[in-house]
PQR file with spaces between the fields and no chain letter, atoms N, CA, C, O and H, PARSE charges and radii, in Angstrom:
ATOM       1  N    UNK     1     -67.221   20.104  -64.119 -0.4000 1.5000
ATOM       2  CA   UNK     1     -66.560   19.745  -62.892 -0.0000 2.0000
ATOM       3  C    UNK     1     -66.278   18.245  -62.862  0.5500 1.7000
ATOM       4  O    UNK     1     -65.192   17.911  -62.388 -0.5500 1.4000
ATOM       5  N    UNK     2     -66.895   17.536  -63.191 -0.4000 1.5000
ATOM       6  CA   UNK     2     -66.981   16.030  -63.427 -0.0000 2.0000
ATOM       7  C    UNK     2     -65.874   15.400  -63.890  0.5500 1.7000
ATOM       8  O    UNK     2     -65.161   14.539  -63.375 -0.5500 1.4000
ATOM       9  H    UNK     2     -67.777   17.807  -63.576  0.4000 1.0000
ATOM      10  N    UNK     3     -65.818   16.185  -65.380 -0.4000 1.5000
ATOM      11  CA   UNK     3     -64.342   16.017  -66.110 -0.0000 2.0000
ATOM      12  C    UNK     3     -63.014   16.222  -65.557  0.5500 1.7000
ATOM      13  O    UNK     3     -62.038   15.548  -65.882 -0.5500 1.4000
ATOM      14  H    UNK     3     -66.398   16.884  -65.799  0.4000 1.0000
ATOM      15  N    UNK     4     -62.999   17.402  -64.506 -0.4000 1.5000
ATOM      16  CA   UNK     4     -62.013   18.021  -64.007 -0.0000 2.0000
ATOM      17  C    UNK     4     -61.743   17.172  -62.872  0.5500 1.7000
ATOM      18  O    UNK     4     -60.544   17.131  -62.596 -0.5500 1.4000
ATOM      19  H    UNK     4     -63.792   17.950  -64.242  0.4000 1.0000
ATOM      20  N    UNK     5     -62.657   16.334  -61.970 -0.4000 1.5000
ATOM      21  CA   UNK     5     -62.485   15.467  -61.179 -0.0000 2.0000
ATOM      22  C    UNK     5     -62.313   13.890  -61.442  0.5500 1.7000
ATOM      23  O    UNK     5     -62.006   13.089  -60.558 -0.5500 1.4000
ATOM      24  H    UNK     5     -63.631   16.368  -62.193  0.4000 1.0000
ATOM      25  N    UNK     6     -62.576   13.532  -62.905 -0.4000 1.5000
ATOM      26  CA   UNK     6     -61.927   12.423  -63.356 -0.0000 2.0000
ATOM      27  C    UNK     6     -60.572   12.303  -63.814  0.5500 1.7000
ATOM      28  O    UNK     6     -59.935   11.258  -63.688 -0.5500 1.4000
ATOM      29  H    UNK     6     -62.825   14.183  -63.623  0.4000 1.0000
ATOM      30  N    UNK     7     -60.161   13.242  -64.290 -0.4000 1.5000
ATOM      31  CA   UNK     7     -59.375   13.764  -64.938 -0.0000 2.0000
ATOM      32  C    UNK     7     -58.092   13.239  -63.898  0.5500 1.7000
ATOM      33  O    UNK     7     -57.238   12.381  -64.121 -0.5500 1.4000
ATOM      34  H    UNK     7     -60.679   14.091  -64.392  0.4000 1.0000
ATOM      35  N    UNK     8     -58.300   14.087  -62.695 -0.4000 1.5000
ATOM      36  CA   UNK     8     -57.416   14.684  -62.295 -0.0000 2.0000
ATOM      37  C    UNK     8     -57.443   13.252  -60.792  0.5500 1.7000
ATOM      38  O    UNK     8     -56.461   13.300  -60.052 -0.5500 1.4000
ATOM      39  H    UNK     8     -58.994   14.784  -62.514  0.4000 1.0000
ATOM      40  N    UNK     9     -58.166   12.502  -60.575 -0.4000 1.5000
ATOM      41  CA   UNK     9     -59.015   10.948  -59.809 -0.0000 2.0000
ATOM      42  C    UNK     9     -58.140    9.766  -60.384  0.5500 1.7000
ATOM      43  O    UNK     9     -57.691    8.826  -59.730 -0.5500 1.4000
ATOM      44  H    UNK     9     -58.964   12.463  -61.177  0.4000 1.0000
ATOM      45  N    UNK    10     -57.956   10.044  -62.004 -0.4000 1.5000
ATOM      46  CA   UNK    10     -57.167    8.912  -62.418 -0.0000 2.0000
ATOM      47  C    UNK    10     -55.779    9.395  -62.345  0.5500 1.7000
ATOM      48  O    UNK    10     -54.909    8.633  -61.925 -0.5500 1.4000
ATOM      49  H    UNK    10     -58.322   10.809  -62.535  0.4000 1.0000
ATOM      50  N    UNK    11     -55.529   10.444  -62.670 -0.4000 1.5000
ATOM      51  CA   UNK    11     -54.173   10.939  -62.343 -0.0000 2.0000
ATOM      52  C    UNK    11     -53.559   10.382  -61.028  0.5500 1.7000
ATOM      53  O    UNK    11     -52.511    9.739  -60.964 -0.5500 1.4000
ATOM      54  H    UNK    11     -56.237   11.064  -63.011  0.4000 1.0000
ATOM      55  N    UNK    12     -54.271   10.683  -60.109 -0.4000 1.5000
ATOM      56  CA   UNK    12     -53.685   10.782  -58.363 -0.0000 2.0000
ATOM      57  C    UNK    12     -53.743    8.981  -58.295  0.5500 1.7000
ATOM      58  O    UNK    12     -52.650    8.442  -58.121 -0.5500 1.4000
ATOM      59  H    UNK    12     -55.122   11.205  -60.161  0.4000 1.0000
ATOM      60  N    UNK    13     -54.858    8.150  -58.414 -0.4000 1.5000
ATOM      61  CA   UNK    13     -55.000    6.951  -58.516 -0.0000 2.0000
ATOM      62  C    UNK    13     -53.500    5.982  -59.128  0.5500 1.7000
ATOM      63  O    UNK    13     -52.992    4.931  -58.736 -0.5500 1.4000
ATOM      64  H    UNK    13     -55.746    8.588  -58.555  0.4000 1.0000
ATOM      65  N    UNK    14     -53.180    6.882  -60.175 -0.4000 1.5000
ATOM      66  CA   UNK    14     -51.853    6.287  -61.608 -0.0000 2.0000
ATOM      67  C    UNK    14     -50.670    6.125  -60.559  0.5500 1.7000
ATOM      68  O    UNK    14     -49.933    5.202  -60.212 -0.5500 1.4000
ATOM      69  H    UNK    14     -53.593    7.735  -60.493  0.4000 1.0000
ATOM      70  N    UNK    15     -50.847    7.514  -60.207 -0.4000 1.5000
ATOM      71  CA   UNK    15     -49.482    7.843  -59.505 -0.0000 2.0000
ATOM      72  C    UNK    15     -49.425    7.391  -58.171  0.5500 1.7000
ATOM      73  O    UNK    15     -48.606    6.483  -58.026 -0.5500 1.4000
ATOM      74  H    UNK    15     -51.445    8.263  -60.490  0.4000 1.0000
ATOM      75  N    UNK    16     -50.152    7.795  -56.938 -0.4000 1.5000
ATOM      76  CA   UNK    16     -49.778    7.158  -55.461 -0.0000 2.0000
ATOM      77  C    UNK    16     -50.510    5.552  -55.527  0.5500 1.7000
ATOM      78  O    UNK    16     -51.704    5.458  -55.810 -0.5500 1.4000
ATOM      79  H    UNK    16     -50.817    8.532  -57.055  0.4000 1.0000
ATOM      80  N    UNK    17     -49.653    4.294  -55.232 -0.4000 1.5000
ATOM      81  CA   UNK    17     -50.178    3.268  -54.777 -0.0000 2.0000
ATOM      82  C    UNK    17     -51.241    2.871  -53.838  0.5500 1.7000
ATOM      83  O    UNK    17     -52.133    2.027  -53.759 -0.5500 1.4000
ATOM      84  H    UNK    17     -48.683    4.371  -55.002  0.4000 1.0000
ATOM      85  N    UNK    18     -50.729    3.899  -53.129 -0.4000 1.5000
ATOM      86  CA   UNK    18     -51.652    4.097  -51.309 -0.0000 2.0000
ATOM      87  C    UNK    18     -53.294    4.078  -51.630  0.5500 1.7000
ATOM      88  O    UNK    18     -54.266    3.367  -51.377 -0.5500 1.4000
ATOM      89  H    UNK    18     -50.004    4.585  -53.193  0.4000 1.0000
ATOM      90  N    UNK    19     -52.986    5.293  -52.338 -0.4000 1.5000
ATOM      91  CA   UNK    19     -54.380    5.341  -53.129 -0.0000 2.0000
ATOM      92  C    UNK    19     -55.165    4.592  -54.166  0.5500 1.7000
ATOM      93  O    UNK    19     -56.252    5.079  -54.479 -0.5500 1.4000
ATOM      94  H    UNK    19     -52.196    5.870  -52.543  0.4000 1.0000
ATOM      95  N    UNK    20     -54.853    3.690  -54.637 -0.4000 1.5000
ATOM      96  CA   UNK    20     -55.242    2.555  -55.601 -0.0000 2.0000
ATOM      97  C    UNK    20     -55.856    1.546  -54.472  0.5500 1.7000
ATOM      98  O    UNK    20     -57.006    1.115  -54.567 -0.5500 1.4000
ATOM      99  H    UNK    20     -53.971    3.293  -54.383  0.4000 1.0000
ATOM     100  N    UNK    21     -55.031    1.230  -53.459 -0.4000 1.5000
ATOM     101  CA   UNK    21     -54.948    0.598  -52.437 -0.0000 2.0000
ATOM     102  C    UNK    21     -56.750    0.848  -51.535  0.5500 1.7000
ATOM     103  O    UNK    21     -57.553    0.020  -51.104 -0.5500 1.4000
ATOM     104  H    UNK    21     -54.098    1.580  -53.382  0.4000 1.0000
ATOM     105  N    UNK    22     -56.765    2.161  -51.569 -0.4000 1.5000
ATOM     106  CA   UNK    22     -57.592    2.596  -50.468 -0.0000 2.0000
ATOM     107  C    UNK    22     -58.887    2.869  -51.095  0.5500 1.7000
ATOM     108  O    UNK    22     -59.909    2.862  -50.409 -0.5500 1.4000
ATOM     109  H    UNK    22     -56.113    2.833  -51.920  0.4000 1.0000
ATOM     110  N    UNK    23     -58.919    3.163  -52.636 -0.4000 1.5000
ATOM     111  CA   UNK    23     -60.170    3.144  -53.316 -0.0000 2.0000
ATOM     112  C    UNK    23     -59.933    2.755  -54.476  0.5500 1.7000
ATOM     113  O    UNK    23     -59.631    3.382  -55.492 -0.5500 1.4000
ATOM     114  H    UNK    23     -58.089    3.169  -53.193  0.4000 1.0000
ATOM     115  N    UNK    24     -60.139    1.305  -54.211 -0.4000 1.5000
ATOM     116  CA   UNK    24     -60.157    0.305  -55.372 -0.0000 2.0000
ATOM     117  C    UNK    24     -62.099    0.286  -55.933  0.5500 1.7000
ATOM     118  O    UNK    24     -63.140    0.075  -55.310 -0.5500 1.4000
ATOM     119  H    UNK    24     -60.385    0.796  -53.386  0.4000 1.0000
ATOM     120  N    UNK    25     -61.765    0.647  -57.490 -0.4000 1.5000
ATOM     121  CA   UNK    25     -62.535    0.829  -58.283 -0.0000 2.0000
ATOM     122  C    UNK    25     -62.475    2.260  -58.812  0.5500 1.7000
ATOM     123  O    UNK    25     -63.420    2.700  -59.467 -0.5500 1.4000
ATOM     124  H    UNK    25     -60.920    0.818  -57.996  0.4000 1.0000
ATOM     125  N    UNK    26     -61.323    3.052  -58.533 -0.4000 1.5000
ATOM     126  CA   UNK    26     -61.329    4.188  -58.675 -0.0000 2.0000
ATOM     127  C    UNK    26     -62.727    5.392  -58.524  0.5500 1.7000
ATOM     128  O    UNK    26     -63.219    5.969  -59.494 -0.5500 1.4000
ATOM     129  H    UNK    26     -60.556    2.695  -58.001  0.4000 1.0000
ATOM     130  N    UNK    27     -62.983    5.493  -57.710 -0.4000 1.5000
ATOM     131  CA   UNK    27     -63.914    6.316  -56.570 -0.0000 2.0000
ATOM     132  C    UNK    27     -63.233    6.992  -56.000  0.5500 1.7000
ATOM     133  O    UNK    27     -63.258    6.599  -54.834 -0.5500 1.4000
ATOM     134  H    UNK    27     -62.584    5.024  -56.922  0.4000 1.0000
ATOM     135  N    UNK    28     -62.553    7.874  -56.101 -0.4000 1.5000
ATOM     136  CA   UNK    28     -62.046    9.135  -55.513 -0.0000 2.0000
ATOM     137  C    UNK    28     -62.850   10.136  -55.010  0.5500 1.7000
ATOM     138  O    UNK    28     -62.999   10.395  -53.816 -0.5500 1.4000
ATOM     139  H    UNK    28     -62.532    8.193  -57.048  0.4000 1.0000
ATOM     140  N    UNK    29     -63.376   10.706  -55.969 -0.4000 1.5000
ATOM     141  CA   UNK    29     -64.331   11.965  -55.551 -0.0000 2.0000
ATOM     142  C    UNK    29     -65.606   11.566  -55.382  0.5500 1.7000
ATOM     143  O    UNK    29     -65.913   10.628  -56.117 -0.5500 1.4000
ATOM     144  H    UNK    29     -63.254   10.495  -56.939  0.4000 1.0000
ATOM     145  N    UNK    30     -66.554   12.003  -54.580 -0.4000 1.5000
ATOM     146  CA   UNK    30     -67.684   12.099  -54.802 -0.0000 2.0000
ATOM     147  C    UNK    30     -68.338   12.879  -55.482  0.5500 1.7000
ATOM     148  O    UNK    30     -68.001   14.040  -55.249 -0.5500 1.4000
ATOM     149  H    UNK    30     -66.305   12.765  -53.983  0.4000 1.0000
ATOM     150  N    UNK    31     -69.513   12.742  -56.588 -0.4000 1.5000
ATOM     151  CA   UNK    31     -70.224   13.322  -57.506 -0.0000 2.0000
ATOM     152  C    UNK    31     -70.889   14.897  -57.302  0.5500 1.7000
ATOM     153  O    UNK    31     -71.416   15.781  -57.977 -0.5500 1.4000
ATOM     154  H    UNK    31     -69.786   11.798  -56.777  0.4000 1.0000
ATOM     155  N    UNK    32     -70.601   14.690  -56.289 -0.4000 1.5000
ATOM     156  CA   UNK    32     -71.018   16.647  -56.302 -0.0000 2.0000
ATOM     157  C    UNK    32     -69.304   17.683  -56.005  0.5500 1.7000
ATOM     158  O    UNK    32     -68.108   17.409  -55.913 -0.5500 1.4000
ATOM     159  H    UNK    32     -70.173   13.971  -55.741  0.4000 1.0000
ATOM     160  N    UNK    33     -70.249   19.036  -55.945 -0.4000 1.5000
ATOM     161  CA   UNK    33     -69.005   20.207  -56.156 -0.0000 2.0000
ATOM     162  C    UNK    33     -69.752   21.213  -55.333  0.5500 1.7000
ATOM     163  O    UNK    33     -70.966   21.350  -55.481 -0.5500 1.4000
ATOM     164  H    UNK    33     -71.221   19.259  -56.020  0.4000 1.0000
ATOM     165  N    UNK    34     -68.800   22.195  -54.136 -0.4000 1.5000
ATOM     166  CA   UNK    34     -69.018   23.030  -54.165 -0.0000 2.0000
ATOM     167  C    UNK    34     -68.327   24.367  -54.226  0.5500 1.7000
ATOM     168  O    UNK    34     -67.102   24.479  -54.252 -0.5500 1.4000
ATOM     169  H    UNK    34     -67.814   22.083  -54.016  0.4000 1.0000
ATOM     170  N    UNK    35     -69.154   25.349  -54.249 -0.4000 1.5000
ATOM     171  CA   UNK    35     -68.558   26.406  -55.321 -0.0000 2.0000
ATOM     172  C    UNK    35     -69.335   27.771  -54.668  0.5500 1.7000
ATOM     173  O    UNK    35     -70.566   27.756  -54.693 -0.5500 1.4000
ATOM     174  H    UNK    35     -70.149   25.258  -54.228  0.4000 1.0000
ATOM     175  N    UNK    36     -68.621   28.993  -54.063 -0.4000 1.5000
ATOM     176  CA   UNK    36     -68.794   30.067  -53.495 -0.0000 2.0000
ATOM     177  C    UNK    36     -68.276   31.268  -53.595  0.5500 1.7000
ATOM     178  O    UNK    36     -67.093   31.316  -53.933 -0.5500 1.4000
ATOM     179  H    UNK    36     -67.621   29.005  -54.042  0.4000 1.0000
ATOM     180  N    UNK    37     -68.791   32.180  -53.410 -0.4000 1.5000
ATOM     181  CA   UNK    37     -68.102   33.786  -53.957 -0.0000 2.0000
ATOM     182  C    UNK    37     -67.870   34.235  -52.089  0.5500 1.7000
ATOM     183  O    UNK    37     -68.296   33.867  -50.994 -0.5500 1.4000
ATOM     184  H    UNK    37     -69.751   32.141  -53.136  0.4000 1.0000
ATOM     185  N    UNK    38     -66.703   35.473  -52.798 -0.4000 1.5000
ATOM     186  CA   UNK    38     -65.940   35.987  -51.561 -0.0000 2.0000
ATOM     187  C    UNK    38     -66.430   37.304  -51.424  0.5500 1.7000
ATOM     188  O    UNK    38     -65.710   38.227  -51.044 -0.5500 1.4000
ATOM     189  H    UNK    38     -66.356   35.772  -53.688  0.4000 1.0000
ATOM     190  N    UNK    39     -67.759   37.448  -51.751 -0.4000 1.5000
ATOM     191  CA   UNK    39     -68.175   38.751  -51.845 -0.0000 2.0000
ATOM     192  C    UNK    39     -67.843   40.120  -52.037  0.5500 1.7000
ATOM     193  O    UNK    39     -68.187   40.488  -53.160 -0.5500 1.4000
ATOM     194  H    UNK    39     -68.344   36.698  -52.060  0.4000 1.0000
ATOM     195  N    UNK    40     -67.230   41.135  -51.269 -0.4000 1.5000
ATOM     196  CA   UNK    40     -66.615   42.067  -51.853 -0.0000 2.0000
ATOM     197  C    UNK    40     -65.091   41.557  -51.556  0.5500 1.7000
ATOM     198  O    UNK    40     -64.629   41.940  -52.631 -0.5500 1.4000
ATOM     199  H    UNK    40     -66.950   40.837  -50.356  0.4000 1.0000
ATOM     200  N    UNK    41     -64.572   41.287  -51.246 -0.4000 1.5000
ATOM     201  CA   UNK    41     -63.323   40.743  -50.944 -0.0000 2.0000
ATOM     202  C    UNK    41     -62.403   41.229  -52.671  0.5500 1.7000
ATOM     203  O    UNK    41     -62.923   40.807  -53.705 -0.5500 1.4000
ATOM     204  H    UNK    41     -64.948   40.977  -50.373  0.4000 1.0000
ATOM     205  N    UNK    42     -61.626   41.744  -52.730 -0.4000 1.5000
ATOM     206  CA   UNK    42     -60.505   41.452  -54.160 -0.0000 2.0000
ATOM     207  C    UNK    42     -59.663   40.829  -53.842  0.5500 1.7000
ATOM     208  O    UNK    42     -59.168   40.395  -52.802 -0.5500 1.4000
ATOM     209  H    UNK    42     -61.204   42.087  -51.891  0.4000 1.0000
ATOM     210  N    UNK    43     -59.455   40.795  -55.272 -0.4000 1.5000
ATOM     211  CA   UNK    43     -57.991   39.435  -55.514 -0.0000 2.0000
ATOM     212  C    UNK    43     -57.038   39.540  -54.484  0.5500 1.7000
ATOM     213  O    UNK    43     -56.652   38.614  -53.771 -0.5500 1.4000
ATOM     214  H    UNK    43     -59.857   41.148  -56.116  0.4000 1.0000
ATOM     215  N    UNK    44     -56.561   41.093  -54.430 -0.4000 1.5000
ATOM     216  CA   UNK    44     -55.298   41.005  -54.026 -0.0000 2.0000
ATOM     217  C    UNK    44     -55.537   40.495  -52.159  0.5500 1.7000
ATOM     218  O    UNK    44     -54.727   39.964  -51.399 -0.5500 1.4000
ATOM     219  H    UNK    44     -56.875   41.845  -55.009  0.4000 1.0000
ATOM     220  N    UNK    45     -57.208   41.002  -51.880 -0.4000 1.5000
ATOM     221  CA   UNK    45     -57.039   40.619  -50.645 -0.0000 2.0000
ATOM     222  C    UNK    45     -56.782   39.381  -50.162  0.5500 1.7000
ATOM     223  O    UNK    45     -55.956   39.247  -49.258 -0.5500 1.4000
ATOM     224  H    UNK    45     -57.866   41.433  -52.497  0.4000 1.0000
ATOM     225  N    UNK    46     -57.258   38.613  -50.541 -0.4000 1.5000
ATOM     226  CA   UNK    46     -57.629   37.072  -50.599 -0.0000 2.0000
ATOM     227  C    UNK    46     -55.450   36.944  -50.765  0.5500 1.7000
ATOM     228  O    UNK    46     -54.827   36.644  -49.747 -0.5500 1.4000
ATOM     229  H    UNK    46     -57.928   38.721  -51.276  0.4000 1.0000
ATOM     230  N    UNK    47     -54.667   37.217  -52.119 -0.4000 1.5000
ATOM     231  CA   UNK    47     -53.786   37.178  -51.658 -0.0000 2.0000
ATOM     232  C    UNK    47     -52.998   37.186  -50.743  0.5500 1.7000
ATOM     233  O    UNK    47     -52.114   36.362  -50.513 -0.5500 1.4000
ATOM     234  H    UNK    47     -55.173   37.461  -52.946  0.4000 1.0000
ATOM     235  N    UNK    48     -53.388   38.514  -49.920 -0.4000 1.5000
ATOM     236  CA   UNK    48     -52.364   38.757  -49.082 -0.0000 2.0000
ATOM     237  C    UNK    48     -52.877   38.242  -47.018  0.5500 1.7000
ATOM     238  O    UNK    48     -52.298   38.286  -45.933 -0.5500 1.4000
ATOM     239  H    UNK    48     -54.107   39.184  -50.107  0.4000 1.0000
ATOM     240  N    UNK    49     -54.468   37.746  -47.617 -0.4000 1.5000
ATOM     241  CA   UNK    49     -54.663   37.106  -46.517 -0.0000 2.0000
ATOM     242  C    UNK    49     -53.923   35.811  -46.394  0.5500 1.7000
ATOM     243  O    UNK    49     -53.412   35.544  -45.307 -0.5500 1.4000
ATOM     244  H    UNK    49     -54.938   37.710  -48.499  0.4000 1.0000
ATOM     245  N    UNK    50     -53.804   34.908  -47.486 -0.4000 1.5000
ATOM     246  CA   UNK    50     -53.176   33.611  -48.005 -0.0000 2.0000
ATOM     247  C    UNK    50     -51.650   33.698  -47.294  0.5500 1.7000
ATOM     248  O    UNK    50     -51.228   33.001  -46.371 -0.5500 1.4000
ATOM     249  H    UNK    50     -54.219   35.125  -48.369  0.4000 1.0000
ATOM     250  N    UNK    51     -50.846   34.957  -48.140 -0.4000 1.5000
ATOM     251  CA   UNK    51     -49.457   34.864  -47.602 -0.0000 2.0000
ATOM     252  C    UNK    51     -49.649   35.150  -46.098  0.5500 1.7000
ATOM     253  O    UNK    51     -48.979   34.518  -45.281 -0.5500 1.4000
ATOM     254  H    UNK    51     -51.189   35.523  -48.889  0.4000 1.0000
ATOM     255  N    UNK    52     -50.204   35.729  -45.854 -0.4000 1.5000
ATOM     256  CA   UNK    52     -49.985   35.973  -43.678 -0.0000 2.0000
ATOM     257  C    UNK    52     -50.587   35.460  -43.149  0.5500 1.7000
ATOM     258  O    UNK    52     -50.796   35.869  -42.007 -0.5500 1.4000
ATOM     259  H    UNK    52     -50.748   36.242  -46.518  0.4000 1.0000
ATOM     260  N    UNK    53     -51.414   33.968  -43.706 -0.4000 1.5000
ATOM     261  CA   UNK    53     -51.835   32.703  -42.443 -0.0000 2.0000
ATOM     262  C    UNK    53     -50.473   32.496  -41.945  0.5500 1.7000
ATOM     263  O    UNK    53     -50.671   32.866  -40.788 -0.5500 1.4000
ATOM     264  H    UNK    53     -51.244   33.635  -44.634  0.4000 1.0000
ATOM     265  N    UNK    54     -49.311   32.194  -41.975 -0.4000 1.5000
ATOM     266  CA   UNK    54     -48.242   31.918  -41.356 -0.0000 2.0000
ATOM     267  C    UNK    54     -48.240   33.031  -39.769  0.5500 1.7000
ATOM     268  O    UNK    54     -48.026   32.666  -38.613 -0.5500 1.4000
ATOM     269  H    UNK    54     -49.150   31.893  -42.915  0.4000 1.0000
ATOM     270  N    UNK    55     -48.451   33.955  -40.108 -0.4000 1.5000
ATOM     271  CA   UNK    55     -47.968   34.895  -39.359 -0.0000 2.0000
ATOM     272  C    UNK    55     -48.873   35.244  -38.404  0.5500 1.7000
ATOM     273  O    UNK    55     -48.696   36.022  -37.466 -0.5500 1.4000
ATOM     274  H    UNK    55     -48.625   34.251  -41.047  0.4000 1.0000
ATOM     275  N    UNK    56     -49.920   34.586  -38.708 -0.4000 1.5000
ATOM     276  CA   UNK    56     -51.327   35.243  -37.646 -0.0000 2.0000
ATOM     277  C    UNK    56     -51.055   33.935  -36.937  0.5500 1.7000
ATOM     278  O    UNK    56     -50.591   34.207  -35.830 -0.5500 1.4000
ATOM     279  H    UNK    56     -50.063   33.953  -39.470  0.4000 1.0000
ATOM     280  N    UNK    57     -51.150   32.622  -37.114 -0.4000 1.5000
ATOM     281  CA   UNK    57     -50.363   31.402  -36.580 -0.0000 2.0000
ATOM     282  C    UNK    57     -49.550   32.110  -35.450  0.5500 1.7000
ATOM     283  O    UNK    57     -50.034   32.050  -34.319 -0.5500 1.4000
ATOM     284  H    UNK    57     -51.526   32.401  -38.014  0.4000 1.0000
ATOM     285  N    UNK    58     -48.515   32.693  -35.603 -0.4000 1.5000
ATOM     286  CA   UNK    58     -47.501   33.184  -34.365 -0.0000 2.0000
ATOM     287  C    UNK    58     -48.370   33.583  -33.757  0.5500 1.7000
ATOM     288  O    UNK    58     -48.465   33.062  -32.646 -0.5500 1.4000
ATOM     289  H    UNK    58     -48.122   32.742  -36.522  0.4000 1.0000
ATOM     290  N    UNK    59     -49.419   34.649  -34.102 -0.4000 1.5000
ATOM     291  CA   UNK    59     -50.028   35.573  -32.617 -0.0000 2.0000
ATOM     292  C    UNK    59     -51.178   35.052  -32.121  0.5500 1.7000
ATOM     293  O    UNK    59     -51.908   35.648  -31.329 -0.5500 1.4000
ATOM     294  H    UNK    59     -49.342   35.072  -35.005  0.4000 1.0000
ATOM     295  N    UNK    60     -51.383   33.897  -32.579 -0.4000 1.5000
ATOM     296  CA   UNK    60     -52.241   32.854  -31.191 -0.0000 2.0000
ATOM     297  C    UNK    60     -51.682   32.592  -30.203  0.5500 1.7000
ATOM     298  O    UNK    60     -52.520   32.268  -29.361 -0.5500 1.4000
ATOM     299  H    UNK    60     -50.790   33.413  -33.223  0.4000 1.0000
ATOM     300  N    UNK    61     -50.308   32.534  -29.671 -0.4000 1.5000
ATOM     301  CA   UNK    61     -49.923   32.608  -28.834 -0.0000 2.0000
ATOM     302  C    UNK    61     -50.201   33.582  -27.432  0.5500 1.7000
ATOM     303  O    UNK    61     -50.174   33.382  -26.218 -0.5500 1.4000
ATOM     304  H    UNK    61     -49.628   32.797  -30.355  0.4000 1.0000
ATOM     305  N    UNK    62     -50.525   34.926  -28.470 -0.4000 1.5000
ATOM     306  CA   UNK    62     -50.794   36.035  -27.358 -0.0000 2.0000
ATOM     307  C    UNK    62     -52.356   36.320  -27.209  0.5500 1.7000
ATOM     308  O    UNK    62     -52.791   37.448  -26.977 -0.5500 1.4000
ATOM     309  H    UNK    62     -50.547   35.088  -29.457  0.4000 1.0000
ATOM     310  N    UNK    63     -53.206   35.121  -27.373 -0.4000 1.5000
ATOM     311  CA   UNK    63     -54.599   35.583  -27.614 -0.0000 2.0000
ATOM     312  C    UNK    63     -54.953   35.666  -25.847  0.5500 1.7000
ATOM     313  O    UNK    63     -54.766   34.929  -24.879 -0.5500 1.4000
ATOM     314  H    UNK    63     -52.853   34.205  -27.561  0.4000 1.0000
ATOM     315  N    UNK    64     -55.512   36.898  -26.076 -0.4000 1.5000
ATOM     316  CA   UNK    64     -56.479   37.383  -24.884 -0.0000 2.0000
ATOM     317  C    UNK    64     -58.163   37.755  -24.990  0.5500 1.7000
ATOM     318  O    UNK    64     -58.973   38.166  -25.822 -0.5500 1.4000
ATOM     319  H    UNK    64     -55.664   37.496  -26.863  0.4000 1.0000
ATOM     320  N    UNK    65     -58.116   37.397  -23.817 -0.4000 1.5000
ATOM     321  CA   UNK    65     -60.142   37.395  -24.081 -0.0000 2.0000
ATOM     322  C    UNK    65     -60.078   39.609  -22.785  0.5500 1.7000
ATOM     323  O    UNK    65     -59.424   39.975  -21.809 -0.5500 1.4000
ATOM     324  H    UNK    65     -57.459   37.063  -23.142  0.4000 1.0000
ATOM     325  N    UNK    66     -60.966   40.177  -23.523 -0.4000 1.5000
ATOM     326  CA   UNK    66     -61.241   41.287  -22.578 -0.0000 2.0000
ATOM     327  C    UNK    66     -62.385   41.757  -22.578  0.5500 1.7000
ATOM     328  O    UNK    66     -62.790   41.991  -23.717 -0.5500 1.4000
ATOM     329  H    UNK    66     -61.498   39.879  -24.316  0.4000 1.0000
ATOM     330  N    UNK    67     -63.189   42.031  -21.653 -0.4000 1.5000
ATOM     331  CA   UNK    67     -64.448   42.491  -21.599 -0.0000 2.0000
ATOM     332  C    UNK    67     -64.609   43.054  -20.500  0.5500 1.7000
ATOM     333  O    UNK    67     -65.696   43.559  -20.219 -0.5500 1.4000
ATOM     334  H    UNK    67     -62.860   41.841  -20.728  0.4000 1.0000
């Protein structure tokens, strides 16, 4: 993970100024990672939850409380 966050720390650093700017000494990430399972969940669900955050967005509009 380390590698994958240096890696990818000097990349973002190279490229946006803003960011050179804002963490000078290149310190991007902090030294830890975390990392979790979706339990029974499958791929495709996790997919197709992903594509219809847009759409559940619209029906906050109609949220009702009932009891």
């Amino acid at each position: 993970m380390q590698y994958i966050k240096g890696r990818t720390g000097r990349k973002l650093l190279q490229e946006f100024e803003h960011l050179r700017k804002r963490y000078y000494g290149g310190h991007l990430w902090s030294r830890g990672f975390y990392s979790a399972t979706s339990g029974n969940v499958t791929d495709q669900m996790i997919i197709d939850y992903v594509k219809n955050q847009d759409r559940e967005a619209e029906d906050d509009d109609n949220f009702e409380v009932s009891g």
